[in-house]
LUMDRENKE-749436 format. One line per 8 residues: number of its first residue (from 0); for each residue x, y, z of N, C-alpha, C. Coordinates in nm, 2 decimals. Each point is the difference from the previous one (the first is absolute). Example, Ala and Ser with C-alpha at 12.3 -4.5 7.8 and 13.67 -1.06 7.14 Angstrom:
BEGIN
0) 1.32:-0.57:0.78:-0.09:0.12:0.00:0.09:0.12:0.00  -0.04:0.11:-0.07:0.09:0.11:0.00:-0.08:0.11:0.08 .
! end
This chain:
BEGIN
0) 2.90:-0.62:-0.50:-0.11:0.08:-0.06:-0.13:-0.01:0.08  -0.04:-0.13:0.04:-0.16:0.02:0.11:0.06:0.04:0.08  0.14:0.02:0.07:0.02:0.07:0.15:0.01:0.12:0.02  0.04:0.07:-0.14:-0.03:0.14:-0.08:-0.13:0.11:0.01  -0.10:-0.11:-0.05:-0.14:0.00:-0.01:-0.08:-0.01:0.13  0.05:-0.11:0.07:-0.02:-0.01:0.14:-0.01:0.14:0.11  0.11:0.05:-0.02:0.05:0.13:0.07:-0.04:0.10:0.01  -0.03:-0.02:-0.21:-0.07:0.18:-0.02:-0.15:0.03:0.04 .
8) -0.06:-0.19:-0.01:-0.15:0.05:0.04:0.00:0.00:0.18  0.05:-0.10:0.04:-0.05:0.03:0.10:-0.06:-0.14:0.04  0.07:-0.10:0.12:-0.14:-0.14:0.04:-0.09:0.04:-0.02  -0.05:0.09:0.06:-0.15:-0.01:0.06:-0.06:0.04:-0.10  0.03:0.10:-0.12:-0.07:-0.01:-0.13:-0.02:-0.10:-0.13  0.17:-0.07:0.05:-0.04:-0.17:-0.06:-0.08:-0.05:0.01  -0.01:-0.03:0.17:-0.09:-0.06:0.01:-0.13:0.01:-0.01  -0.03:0.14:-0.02:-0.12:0.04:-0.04:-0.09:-0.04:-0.13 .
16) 0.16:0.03:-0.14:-0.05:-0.01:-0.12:0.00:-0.15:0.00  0.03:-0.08:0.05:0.01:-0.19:0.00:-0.17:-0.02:0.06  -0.02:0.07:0.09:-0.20:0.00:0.07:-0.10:0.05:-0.14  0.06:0.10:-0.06:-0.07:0.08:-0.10:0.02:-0.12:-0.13  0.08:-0.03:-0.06:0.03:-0.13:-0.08:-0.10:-0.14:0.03  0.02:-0.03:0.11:-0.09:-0.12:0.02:-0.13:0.04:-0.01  -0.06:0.10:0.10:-0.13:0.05:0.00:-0.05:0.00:-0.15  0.08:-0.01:-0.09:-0.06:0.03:-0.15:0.00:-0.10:-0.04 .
24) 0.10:-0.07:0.00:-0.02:-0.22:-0.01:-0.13:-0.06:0.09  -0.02:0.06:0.07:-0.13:-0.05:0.08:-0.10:0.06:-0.08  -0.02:0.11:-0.03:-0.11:0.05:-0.07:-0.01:-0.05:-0.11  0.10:-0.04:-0.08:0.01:-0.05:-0.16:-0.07:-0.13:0.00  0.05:-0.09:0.12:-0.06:-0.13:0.05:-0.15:-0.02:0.02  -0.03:0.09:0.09:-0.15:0.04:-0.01:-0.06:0.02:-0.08  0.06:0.07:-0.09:-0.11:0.09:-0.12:-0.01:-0.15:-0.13  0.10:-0.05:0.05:0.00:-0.12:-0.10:-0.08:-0.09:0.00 .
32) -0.02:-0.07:0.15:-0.07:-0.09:0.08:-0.17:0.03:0.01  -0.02:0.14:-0.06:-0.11:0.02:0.00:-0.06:0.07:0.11  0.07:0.03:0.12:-0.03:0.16:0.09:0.03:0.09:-0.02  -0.06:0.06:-0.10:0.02:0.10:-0.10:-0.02:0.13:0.11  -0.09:0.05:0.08:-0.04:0.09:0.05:0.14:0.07:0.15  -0.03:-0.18:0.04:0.12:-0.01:0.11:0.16:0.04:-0.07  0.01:-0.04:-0.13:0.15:0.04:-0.03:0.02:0.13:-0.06  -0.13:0.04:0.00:-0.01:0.17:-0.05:0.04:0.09:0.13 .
40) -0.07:-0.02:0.06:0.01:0.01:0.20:0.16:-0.01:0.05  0.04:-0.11:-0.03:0.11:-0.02:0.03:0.13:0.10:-0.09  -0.01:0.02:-0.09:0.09:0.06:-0.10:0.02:0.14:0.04  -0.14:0.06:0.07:0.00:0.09:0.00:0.18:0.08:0.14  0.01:-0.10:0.05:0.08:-0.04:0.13:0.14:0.06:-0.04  0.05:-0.04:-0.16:0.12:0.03:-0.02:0.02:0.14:-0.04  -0.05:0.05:-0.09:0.01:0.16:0.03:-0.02:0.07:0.10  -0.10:-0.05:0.07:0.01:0.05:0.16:0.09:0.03:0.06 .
48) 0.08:-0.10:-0.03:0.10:-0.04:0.11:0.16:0.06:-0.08  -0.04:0.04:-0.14:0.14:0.06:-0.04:-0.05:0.17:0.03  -0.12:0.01:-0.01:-0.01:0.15:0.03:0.03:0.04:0.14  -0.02:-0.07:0.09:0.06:0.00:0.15:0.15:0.01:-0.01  0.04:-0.08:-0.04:0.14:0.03:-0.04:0.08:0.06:-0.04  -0.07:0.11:-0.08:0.07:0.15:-0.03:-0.02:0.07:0.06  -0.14:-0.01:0.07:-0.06:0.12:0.08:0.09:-0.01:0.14  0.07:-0.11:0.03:0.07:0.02:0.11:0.19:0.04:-0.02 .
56) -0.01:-0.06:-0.16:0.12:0.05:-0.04:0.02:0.13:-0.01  -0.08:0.10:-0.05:0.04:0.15:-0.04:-0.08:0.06:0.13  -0.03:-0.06:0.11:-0.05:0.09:0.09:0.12:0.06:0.09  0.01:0.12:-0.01:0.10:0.08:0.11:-0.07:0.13:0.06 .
! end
């Protein structure tokens, strides 16, 4: 089943959504710790980085 899942996304978009995942555990950490501004900053990172992601997916 993950070798299924594996296949259909693609490594290099795993490994993307696994960058996009942590990036948000770091910001949650932040925002908790009290660098509120910095983990707003930071957060901003993950949609970034999934909108890049489509925009290179559907680009032909």
């Amino acid at each position: 089943m993950l070798k299924n899942f594996i296949q259909s996304v693609g490594i290099i978009n795993l490994l993307l959504l696994v960058v996009v995942l942590s990036i948000i555990v770091v910001s949650e950490y932040m925002y908790l710790t009290g660098n509120k501004l910095d983990a707003i900053f930071i957060a901003f990172w993950a949609p970034t980085i999934l909108g890049f992601m489509n925009y290179f997916k559907y680009r032909k």
